[in-house]
N, CA, C and O atoms as CSV, one atom per row, in Angstrom:
chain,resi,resn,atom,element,x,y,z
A,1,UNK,N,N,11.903,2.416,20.698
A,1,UNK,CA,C,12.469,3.256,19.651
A,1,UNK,C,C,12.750,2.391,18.427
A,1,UNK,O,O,13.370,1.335,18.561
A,2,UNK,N,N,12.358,2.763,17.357
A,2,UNK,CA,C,12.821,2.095,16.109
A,2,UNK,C,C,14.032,2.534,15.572
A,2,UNK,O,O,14.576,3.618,15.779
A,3,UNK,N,N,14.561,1.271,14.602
A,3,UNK,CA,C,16.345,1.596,13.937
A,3,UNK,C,C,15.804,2.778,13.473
A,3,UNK,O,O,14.766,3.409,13.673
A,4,UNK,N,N,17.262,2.962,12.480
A,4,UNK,CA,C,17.376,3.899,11.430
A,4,UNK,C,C,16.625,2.784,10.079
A,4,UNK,O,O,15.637,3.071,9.403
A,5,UNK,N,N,17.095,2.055,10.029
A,5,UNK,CA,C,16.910,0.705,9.029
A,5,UNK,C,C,15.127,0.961,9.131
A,5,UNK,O,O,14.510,1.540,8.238
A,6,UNK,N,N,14.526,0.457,10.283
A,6,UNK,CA,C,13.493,0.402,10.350
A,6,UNK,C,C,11.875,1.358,9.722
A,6,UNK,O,O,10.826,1.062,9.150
A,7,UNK,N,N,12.626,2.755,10.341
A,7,UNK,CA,C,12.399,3.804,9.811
A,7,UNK,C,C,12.085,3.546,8.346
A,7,UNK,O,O,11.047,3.025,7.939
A,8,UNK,N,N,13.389,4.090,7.391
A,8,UNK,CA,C,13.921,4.075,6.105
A,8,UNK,C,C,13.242,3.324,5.453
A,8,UNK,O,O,12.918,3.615,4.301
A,9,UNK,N,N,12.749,1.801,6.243
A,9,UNK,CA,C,12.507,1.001,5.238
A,9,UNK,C,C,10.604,0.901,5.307
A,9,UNK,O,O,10.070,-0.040,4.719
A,10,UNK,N,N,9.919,1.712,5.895
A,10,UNK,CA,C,8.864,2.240,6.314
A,10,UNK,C,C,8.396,3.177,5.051
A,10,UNK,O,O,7.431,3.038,4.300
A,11,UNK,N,N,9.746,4.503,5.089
A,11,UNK,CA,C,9.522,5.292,4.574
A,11,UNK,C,C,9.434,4.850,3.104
A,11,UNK,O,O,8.928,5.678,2.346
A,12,UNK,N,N,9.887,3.556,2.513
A,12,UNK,CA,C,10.503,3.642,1.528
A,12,UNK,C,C,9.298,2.881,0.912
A,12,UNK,O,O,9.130,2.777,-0.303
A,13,UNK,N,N,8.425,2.330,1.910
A,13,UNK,CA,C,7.394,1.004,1.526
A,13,UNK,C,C,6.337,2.461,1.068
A,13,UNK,O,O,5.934,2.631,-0.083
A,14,UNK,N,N,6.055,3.316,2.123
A,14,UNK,CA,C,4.861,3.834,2.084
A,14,UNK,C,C,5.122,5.221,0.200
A,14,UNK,O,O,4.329,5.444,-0.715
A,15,UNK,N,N,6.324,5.668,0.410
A,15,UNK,CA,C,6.681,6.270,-1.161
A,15,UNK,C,C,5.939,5.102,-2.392
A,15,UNK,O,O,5.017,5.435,-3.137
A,16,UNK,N,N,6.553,3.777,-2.381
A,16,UNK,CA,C,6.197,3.063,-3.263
A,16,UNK,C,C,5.125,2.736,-3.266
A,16,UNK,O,O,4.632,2.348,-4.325
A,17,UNK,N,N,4.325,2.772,-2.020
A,17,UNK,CA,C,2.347,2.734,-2.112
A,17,UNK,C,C,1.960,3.950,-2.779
A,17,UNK,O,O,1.155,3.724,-3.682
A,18,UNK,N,N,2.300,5.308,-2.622
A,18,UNK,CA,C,2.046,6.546,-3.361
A,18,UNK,C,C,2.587,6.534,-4.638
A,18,UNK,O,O,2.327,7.562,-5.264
A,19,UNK,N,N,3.262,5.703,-5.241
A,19,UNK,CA,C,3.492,5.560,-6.584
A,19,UNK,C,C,3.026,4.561,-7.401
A,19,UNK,O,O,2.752,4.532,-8.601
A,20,UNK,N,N,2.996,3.877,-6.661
A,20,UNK,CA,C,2.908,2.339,-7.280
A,20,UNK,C,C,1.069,2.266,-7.309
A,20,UNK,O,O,0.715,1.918,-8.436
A,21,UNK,N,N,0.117,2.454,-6.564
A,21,UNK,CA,C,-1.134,2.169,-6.582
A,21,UNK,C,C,-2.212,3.125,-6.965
A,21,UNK,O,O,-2.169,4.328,-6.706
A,22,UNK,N,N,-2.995,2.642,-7.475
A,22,UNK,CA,C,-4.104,3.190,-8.599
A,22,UNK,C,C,-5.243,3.771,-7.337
A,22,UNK,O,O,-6.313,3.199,-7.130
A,23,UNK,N,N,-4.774,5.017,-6.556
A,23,UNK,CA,C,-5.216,5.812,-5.753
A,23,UNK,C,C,-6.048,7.202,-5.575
A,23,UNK,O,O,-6.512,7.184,-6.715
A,24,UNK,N,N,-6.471,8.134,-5.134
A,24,UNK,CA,C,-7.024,8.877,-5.136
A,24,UNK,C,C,-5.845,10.166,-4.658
A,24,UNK,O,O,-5.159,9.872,-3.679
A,25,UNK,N,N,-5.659,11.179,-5.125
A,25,UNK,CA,C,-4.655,12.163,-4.984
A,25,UNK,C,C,-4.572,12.088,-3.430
A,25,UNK,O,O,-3.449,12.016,-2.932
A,26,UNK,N,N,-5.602,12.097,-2.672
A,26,UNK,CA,C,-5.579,12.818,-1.404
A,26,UNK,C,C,-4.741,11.523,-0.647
A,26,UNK,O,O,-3.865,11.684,0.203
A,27,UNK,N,N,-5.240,10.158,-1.181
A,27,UNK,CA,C,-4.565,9.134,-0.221
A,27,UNK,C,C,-2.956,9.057,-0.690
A,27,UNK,O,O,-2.207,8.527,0.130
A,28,UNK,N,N,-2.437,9.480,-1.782
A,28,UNK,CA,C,-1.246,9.507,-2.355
A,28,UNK,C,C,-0.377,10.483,-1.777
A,28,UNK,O,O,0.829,10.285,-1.917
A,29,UNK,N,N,-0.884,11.848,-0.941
A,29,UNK,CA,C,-0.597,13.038,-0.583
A,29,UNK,C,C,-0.114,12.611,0.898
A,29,UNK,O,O,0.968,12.855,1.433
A,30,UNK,N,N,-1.745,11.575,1.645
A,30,UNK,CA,C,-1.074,11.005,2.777
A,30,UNK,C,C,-0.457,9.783,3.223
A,30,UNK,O,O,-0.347,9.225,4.314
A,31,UNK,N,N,-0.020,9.493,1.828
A,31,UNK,CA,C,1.545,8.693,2.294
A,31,UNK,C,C,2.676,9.427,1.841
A,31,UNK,O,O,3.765,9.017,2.242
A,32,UNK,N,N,2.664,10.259,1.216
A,32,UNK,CA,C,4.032,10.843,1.207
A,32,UNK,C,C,4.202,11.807,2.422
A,32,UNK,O,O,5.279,12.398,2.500
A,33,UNK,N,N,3.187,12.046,3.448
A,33,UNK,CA,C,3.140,12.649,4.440
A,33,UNK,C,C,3.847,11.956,5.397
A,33,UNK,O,O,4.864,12.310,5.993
A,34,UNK,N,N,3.151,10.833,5.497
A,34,UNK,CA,C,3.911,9.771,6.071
A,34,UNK,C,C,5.008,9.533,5.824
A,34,UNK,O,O,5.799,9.378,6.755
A,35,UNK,N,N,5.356,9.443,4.728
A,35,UNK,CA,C,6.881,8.837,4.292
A,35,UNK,C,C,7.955,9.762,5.141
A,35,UNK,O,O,8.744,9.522,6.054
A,36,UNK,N,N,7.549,11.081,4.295
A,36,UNK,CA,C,8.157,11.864,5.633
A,36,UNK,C,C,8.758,12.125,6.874
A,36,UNK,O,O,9.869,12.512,7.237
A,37,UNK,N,N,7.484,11.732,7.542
A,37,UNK,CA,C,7.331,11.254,9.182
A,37,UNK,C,C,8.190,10.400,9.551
A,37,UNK,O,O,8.971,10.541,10.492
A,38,UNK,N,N,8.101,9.493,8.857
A,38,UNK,CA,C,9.380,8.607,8.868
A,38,UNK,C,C,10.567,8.460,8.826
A,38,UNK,O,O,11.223,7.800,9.631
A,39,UNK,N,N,11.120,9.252,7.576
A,39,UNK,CA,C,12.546,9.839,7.325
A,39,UNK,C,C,12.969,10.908,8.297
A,39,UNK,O,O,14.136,11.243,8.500
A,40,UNK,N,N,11.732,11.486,8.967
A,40,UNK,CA,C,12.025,12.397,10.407
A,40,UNK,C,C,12.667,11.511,11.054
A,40,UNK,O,O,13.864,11.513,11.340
A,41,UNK,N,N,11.485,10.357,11.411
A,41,UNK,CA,C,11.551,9.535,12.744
A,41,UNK,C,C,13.385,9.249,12.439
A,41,UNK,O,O,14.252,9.472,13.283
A,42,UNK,N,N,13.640,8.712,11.021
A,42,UNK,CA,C,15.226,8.275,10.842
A,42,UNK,C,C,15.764,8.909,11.694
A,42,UNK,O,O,15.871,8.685,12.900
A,43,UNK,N,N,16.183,9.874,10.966
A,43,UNK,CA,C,16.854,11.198,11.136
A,43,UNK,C,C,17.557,11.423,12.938
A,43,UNK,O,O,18.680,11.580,13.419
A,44,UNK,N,N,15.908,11.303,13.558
A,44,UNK,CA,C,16.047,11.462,14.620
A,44,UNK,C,C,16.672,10.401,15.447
A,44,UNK,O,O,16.968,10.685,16.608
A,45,UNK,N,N,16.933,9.088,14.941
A,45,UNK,CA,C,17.296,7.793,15.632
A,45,UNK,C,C,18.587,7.657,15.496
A,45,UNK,O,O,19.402,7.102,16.233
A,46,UNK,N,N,18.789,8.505,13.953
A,46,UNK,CA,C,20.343,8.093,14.015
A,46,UNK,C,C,21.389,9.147,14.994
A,46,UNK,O,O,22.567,8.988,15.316
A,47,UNK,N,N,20.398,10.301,15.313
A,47,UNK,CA,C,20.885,11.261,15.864
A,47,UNK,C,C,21.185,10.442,17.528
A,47,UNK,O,O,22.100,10.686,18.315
A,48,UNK,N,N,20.399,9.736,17.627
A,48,UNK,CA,C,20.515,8.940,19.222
A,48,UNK,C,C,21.486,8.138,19.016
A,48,UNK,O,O,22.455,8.225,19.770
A,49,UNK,N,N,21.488,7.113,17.908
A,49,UNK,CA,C,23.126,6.358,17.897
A,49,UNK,C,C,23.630,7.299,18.019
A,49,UNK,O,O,23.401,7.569,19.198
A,50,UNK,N,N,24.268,8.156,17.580
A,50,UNK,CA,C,25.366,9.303,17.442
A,50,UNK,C,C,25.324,9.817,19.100
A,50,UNK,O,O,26.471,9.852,19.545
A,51,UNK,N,N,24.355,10.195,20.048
A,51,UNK,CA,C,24.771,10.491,20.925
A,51,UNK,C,C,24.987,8.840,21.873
A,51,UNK,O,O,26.020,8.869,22.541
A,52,UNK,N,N,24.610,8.205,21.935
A,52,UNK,CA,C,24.465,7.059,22.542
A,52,UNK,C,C,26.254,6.788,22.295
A,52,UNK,O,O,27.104,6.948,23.171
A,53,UNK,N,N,26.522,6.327,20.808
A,53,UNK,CA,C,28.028,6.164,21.286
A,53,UNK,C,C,28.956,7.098,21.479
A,53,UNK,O,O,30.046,6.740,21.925
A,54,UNK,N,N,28.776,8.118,21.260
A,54,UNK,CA,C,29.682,9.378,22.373
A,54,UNK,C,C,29.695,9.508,23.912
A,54,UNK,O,O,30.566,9.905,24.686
A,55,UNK,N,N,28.314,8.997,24.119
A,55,UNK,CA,C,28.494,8.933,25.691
A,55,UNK,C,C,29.537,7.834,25.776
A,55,UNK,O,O,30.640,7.956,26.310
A,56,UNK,N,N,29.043,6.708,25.166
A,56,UNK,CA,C,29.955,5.177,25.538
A,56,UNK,C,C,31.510,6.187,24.845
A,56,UNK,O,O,32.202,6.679,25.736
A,57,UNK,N,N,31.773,6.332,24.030
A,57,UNK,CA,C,32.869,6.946,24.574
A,57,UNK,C,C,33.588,5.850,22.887
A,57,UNK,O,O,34.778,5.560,22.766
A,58,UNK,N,N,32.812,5.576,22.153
A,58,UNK,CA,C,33.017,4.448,21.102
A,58,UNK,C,C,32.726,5.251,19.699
A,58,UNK,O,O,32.641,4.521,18.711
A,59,UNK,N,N,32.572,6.575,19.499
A,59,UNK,CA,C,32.264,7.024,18.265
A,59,UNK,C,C,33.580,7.171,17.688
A,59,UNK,O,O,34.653,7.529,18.173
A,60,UNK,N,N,33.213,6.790,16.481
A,60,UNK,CA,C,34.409,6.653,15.398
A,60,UNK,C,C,35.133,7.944,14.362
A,60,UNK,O,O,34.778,7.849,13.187
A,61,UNK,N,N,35.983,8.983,14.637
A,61,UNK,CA,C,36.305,9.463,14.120
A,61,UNK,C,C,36.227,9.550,12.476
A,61,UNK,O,O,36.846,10.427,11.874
């Protein structure tokens, strides 16, 4: 499983390839697809910390 960090910082590389490079619409379309995918994948990891330390019994009010 990848961080949240990991994710984010995925998502954040592949946005700046769709902006940053002298591309063709369609390859620009599928990295922001990607980027996406990624900020899912976040999303979804941080949702596992969040249950992970409730089980441990350590989540922080």
């Amino acid at each position: 499983m990848f961080t949240v960090a990991q994710c984010l910082a995925k998502a954040v590389e592949l946005e700046q390839r769709a902006a940053g490079e002298d591309l063709p619409q369609e390859v620009r379309a599928d990295y922001l697809i990607l980027a996406l995918q990624w900020r899912r994948l976040a999303f979804r990891a941080q949702l596992q910390d969040l249950r992970t330390a409730a089980i441990a019994g350590t989540l922080q009010a």
